[in-house]
VOLODREN-127602 format. One record per residue: residue number from 1; residue in three letters; x, y, z of N, C-alpha, C in turn. Coordinates in nm, 2 decimals, padded with zeros to 4 digits, always signed. Layout:
N
   k   r n_east n_north   n_up ca_east ca_north  ca_up c_east c_north   c_up
 NUM ALA      X       Y      Z       X        Y      Z      X       Y      Z
...
! end
This chain:
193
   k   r n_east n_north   n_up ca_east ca_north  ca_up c_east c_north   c_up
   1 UNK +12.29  -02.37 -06.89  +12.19   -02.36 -06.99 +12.07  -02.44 -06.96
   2 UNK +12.10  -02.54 -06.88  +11.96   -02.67 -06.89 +11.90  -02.59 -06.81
   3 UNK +11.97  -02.55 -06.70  +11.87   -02.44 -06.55 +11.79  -02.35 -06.62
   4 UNK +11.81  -02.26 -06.70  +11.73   -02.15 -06.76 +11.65  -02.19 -06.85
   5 UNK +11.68  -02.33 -06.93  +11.56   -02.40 -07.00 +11.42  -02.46 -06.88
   6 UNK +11.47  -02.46 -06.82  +11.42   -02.56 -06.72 +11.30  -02.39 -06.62
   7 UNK +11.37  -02.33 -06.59  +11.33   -02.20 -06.55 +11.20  -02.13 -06.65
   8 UNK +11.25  -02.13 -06.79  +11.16   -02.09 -06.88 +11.02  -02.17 -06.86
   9 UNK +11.07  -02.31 -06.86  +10.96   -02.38 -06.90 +10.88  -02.35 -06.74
  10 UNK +10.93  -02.36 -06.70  +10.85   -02.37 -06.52 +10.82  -02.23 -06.53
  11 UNK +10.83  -02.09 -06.55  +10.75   -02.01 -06.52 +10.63  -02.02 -06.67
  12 UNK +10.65  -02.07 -06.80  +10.56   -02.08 -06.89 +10.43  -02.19 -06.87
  13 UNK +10.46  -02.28 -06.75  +10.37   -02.35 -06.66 +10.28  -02.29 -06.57
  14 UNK +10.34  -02.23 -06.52  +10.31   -02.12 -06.39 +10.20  -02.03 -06.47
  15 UNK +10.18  -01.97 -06.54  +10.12   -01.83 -06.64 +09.98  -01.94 -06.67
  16 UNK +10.03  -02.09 -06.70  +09.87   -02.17 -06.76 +09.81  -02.18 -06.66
  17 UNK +09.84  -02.19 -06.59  +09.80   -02.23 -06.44 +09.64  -02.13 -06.37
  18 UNK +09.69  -02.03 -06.41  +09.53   -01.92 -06.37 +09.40  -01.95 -06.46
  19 UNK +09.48  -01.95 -06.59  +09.38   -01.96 -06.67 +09.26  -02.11 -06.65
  20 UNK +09.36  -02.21 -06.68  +09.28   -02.32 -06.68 +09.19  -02.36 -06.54
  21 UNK +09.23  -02.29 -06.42  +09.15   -02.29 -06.22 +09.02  -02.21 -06.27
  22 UNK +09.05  -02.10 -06.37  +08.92   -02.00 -06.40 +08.82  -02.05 -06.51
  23 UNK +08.84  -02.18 -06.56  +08.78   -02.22 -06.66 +08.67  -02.22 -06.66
  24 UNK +08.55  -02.24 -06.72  +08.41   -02.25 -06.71 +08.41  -02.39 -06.79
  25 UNK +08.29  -02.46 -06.71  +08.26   -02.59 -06.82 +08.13  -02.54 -06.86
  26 UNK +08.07  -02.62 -06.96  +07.95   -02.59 -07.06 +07.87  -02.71 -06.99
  27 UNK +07.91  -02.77 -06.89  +07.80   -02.85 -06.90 +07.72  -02.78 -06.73
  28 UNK +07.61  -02.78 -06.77  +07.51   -02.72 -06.67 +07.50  -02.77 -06.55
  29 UNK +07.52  -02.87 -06.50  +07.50   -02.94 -06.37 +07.61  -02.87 -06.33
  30 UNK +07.80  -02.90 -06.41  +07.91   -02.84 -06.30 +07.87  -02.74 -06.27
  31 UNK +07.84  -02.61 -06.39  +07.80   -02.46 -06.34 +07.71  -02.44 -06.22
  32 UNK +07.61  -02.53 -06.25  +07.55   -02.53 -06.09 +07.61  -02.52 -05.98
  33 UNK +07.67  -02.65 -06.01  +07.78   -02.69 -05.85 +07.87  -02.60 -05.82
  34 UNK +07.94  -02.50 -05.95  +08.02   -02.42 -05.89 +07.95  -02.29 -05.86
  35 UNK +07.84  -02.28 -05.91  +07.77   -02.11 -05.84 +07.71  -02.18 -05.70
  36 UNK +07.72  -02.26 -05.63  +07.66   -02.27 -05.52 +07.73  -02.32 -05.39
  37 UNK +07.88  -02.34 -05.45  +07.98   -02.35 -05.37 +07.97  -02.23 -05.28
  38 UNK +08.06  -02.17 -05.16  +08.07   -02.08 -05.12 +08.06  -02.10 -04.97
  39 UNK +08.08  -01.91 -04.87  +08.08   -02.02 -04.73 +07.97  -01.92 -04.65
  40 UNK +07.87  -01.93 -04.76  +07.72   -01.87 -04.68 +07.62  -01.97 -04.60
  41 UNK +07.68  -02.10 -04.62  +07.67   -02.24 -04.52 +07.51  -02.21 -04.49
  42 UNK +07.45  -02.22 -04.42  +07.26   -02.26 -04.37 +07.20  -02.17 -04.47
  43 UNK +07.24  -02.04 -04.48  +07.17   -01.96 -04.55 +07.15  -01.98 -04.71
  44 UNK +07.26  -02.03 -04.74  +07.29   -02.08 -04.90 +07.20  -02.21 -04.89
  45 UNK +07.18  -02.33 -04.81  +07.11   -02.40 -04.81 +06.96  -02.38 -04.84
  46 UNK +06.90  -02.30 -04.73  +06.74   -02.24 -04.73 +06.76  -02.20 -04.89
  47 UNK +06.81  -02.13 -04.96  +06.79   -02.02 -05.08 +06.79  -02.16 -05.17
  48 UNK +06.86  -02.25 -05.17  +06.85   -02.34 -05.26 +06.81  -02.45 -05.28
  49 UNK +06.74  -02.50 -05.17  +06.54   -02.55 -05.16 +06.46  -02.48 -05.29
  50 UNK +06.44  -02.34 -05.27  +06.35   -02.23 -05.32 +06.38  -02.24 -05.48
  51 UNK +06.55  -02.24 -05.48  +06.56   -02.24 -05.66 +06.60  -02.33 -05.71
  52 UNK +06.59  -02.29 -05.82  +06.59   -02.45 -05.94 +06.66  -02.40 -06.07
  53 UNK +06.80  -02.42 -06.10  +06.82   -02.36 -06.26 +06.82  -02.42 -06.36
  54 UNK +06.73  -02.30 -06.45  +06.70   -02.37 -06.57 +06.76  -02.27 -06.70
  55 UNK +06.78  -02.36 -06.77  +06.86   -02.36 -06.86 +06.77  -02.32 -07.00
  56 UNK +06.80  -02.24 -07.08  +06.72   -02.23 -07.23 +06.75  -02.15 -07.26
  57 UNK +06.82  -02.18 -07.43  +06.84   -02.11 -07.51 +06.84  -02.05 -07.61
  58 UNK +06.81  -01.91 -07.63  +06.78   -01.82 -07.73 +06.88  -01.80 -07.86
  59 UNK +06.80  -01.73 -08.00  +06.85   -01.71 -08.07 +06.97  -01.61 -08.06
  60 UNK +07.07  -01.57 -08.06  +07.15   -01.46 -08.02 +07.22  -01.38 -08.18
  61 UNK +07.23  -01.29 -08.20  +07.28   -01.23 -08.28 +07.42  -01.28 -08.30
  62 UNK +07.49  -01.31 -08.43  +07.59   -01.35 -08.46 +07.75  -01.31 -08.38
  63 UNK +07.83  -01.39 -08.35  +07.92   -01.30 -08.31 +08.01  -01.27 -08.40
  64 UNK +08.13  -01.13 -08.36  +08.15   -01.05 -08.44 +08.32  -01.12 -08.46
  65 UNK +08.37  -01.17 -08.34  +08.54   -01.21 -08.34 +08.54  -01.36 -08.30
  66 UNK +08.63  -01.40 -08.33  +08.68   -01.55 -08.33 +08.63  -01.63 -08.18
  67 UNK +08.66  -01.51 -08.08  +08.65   -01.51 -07.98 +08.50  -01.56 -07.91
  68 UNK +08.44  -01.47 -07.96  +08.31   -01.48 -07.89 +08.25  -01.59 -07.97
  69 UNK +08.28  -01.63 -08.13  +08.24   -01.76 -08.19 +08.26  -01.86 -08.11
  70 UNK +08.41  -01.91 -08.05  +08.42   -02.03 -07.93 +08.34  -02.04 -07.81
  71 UNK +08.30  -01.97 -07.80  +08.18   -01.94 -07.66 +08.00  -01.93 -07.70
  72 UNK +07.98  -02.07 -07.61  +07.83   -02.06 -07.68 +07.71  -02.01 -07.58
  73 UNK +07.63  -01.92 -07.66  +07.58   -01.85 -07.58 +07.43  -01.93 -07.54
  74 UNK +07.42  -01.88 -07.39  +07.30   -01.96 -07.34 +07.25  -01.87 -07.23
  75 UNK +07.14  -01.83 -07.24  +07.09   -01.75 -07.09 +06.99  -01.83 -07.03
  76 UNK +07.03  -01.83 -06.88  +07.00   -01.87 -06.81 +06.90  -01.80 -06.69
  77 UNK +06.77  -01.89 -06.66  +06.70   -01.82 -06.60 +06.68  -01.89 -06.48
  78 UNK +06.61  -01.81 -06.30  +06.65   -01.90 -06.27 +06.54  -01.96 -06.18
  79 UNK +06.43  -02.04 -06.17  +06.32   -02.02 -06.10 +06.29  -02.04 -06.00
  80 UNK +06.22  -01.97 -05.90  +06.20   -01.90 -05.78 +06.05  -01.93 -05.70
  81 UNK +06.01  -02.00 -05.60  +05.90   -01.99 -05.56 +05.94  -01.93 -05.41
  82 UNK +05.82  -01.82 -05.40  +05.78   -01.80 -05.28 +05.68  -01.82 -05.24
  83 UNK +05.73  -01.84 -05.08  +05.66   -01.90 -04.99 +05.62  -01.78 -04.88
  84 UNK +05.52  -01.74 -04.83  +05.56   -01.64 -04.70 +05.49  -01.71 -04.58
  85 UNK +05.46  -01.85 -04.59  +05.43   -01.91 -04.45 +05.51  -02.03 -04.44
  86 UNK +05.62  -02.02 -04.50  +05.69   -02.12 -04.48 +05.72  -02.19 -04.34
  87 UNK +05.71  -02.12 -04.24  +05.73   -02.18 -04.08 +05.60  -02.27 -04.07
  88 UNK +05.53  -02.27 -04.15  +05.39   -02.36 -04.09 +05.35  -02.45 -04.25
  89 UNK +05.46  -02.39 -04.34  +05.37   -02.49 -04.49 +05.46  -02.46 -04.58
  90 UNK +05.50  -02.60 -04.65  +05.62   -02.67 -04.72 +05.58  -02.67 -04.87
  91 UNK +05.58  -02.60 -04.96  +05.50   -02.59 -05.10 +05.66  -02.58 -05.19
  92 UNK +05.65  -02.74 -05.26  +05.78   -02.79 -05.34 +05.70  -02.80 -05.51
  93 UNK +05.81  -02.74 -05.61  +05.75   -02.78 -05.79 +05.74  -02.85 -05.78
  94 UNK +05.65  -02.97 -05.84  +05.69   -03.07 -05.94 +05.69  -03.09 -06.10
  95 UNK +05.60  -03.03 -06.13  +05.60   -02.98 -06.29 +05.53  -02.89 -06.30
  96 UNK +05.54  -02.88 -06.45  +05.43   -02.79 -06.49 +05.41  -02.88 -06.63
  97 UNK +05.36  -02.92 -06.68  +05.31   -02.99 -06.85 +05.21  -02.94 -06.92
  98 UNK +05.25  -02.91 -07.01  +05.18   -02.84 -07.09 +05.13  -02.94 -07.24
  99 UNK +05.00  -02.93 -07.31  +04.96   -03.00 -07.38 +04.99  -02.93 -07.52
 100 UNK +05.04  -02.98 -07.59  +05.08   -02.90 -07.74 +04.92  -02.90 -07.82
 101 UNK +04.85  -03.00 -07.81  +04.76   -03.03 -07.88 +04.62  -02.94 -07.85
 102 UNK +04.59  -02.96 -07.69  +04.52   -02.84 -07.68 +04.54  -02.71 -07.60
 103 UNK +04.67  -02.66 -07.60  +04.77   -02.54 -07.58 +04.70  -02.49 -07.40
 104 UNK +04.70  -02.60 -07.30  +04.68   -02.61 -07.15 +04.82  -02.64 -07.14
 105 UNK +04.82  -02.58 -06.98  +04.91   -02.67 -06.87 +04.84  -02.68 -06.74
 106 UNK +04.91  -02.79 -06.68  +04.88   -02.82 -06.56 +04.99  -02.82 -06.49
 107 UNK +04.98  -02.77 -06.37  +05.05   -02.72 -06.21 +05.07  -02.80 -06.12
 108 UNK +05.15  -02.93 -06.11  +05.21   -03.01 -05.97 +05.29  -02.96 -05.90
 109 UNK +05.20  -02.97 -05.76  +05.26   -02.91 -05.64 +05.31  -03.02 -05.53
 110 UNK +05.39  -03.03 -05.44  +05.42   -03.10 -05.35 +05.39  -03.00 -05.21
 111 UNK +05.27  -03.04 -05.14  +05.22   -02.93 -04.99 +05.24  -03.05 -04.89
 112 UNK +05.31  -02.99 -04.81  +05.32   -03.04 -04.64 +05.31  -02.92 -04.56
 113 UNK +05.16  -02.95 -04.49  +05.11   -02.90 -04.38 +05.14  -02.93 -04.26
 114 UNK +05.25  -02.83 -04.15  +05.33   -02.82 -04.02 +05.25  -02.82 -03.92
 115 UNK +05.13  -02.75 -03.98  +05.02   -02.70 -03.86 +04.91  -02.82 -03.85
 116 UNK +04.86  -02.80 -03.76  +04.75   -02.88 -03.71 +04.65  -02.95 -03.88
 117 UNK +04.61  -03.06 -03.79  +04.54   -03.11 -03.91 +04.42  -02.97 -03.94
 118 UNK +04.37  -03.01 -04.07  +04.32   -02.93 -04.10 +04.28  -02.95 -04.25
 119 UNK +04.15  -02.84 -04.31  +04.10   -02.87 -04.49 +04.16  -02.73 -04.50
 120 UNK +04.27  -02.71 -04.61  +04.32   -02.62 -04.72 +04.25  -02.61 -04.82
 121 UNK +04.21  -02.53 -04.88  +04.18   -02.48 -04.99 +04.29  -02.44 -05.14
 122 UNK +04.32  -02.49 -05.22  +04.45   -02.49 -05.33 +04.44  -02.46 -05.47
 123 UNK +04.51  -02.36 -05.51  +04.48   -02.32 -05.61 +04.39  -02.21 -05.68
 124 UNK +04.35  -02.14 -05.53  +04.21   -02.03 -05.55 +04.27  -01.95 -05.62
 125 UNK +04.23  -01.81 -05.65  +04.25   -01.69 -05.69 +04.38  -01.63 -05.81
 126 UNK +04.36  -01.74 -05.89  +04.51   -01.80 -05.94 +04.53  -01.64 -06.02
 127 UNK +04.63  -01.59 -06.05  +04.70   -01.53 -06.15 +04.80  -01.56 -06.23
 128 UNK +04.84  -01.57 -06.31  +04.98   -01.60 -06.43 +04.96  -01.51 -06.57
 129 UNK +05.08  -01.49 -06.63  +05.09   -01.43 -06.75 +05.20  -01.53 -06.79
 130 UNK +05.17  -01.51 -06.93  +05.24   -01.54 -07.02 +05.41  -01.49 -07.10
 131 UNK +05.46  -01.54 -07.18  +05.55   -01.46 -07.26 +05.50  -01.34 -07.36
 132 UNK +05.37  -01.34 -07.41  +05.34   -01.23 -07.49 +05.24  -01.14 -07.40
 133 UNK +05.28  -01.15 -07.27  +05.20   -01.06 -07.16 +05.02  -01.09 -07.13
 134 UNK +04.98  -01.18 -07.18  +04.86   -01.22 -07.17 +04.81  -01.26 -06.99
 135 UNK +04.70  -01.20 -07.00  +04.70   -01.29 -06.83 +04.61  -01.39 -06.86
 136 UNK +04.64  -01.48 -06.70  +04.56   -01.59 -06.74 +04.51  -01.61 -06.58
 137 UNK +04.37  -01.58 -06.54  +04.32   -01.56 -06.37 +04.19  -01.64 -06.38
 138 UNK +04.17  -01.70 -06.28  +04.05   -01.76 -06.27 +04.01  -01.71 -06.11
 139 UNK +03.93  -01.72 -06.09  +03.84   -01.66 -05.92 +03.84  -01.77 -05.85
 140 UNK +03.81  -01.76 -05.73  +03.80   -01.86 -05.62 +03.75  -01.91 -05.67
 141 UNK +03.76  -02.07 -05.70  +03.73   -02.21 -05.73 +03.83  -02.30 -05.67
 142 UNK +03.90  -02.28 -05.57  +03.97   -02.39 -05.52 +03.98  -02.54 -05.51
 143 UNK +04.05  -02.61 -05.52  +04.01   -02.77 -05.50 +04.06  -02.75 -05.35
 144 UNK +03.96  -02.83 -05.24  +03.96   -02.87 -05.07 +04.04  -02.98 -05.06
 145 UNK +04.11  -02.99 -04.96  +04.23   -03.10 -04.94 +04.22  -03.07 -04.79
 146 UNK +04.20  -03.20 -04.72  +04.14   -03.27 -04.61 +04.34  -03.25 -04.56
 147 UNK +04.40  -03.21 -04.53  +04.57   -03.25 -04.47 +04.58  -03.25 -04.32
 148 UNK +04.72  -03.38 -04.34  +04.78   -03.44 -04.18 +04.87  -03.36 -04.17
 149 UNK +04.93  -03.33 -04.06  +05.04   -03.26 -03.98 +05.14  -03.37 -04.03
 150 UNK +05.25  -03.28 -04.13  +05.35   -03.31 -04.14 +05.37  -03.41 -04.26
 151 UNK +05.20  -03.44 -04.36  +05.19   -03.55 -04.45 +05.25  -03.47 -04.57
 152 UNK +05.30  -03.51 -04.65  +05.28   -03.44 -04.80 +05.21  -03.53 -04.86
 153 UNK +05.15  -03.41 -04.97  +05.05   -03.49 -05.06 +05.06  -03.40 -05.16
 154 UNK +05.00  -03.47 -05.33  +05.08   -03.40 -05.44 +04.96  -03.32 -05.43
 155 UNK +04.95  -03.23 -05.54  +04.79   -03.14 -05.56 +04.83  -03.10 -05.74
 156 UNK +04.73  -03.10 -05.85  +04.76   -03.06 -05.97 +04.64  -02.99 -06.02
 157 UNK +04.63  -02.81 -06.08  +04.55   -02.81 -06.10 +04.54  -02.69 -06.30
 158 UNK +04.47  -02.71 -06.33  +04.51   -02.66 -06.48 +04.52  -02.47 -06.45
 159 UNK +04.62  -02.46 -06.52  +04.61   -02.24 -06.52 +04.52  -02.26 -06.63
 160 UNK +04.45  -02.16 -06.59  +04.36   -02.11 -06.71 +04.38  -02.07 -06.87
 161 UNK +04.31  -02.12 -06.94  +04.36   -02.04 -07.05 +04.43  -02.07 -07.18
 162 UNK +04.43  -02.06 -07.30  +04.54   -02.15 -07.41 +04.65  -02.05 -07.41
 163 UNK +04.79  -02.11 -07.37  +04.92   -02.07 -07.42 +04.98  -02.15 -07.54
 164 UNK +05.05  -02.06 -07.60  +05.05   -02.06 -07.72 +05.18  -02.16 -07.69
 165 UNK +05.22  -02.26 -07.74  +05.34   -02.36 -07.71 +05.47  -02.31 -07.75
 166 UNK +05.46  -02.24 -07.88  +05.58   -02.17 -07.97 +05.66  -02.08 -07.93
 167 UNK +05.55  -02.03 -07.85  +05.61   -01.88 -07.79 +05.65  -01.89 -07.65
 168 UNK +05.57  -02.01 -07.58  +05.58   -01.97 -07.46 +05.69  -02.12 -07.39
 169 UNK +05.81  -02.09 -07.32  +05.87   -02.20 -07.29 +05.89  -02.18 -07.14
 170 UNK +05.87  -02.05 -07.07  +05.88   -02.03 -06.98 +05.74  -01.96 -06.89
 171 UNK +05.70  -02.02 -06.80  +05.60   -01.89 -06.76 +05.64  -01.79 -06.67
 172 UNK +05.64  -01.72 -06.71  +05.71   -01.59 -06.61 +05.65  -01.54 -06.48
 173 UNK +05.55  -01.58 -06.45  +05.48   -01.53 -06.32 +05.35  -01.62 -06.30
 174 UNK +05.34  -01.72 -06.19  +05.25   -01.74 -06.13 +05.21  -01.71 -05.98
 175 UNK +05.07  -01.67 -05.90  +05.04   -01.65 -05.80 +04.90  -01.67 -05.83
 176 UNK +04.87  -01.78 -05.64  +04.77   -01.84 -05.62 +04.80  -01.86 -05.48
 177 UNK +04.67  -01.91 -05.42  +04.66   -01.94 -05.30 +04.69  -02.08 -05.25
 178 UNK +04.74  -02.08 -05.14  +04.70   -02.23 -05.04 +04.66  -02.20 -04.92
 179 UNK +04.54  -02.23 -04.88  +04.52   -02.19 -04.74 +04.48  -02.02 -04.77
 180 UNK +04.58  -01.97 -04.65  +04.57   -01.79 -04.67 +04.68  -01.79 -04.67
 181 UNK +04.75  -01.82 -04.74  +04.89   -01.80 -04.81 +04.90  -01.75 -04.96
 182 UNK +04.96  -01.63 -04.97  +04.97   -01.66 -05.17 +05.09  -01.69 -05.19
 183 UNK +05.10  -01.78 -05.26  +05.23   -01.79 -05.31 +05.27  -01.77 -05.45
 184 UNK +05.39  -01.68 -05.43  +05.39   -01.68 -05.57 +05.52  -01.72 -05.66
 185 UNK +05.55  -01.80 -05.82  +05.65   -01.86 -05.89 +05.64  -01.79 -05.97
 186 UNK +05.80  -01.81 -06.03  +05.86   -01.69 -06.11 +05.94  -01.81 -06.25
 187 UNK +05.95  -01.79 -06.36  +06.01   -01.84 -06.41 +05.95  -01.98 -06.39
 188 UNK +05.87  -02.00 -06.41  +05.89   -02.19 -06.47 +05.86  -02.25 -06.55
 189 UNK +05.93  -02.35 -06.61  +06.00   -02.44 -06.70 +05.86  -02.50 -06.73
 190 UNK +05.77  -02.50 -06.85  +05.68   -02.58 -06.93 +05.77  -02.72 -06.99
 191 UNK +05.70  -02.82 -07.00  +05.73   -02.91 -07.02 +05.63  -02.96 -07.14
 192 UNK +05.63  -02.94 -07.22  +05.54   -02.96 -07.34 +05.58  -03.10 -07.42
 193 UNK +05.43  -03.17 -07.44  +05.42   -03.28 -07.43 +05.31  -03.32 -07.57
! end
């Protein structure tokens, strides 16, 4: 009789066992660490320089069963810069801050130049839109930046234009110049201040 108690309990052990390996935590950093696990090794590295995930959450329509009430809903977006001279120029986020008071942001960049010394030009020919599809472009007016082979140096320059703070928490599309490079960011995180 103990053996088959003993049996019961050890396969009703066994059955928990999947569930709890498949669990999800709510807290954002693990979720990171476990979407980036994997054995795509260099290639997964390069891709995750480039992204950054960011977290923000929307109103969601009620849920309907017990079920989906225990689970809290959050969509996640995830942001992206491209680079297409990356073999010769290193262009890292630093922020983006936005002013509540007079509805600006401003654009910190981290540039290291691979190639020969040289004056870059930053921030020309800008484009961005908004969350309520508004564009926001300004024309060649670049700020010049004198750069060393291999120095980084920050660069910050305002996007054009009032965004509205309420509405907008994410910018969904920026493209601008460095050099004759355009680069362009997807998704980034305002920081409103």
């Amino acid at each position: 009789m103990k053996k088959l108690i003993y049996l019961l309990l050890a396969l009703m052990f066994i059955s928990v066992i999947p569930e709890v390996a498949n669990a999800q935590s709510n807290d954002p950093f693990e979720q990171k660490t476990l979407k980036s696990g994997g054995k795509n090794g260099r290639h997964e590295k390069k891709v995750n320089r480039r992204k950054v995930e960011v977290t923000a959450t929307e109103d969601v329509p009620e849920a309907k069963d017990a079920e989906d009430k225990a689970q809290p809903t959050v969509k996640t977006s995830t942001m992206t810069l491209s680079n297409p001279c990356e073999e010769w120029l290193d262009v890292e986020f630093v922020s983006l801050i936005g002013s509540r008071a007079s509805q600006t942001i401003k654009l910190t960049l981290k540039v290291t130049n691979h190639s020969t010394n040289k004056d870059m030009n930053i921030g020309g020919n800008f484009v961005g839109y908004d969350n309520d599809g508004e564009e926001h472009t300004r024309g060649y007016s670049p700020e010049r930046y004198s750069t060393l082979t291999d120095i980084p140096f920050k660069t910050s320059f305002d996007v054009p234009g009032k965004i509205n703070p309420n509405k907008t928490k994410v910018m969904p599309v920026m493209i601008f110049s460095i050099g004759e490079c355009r680069i362009e960011m997807r998704n980034v995180p305002i920081d409103w201040k």
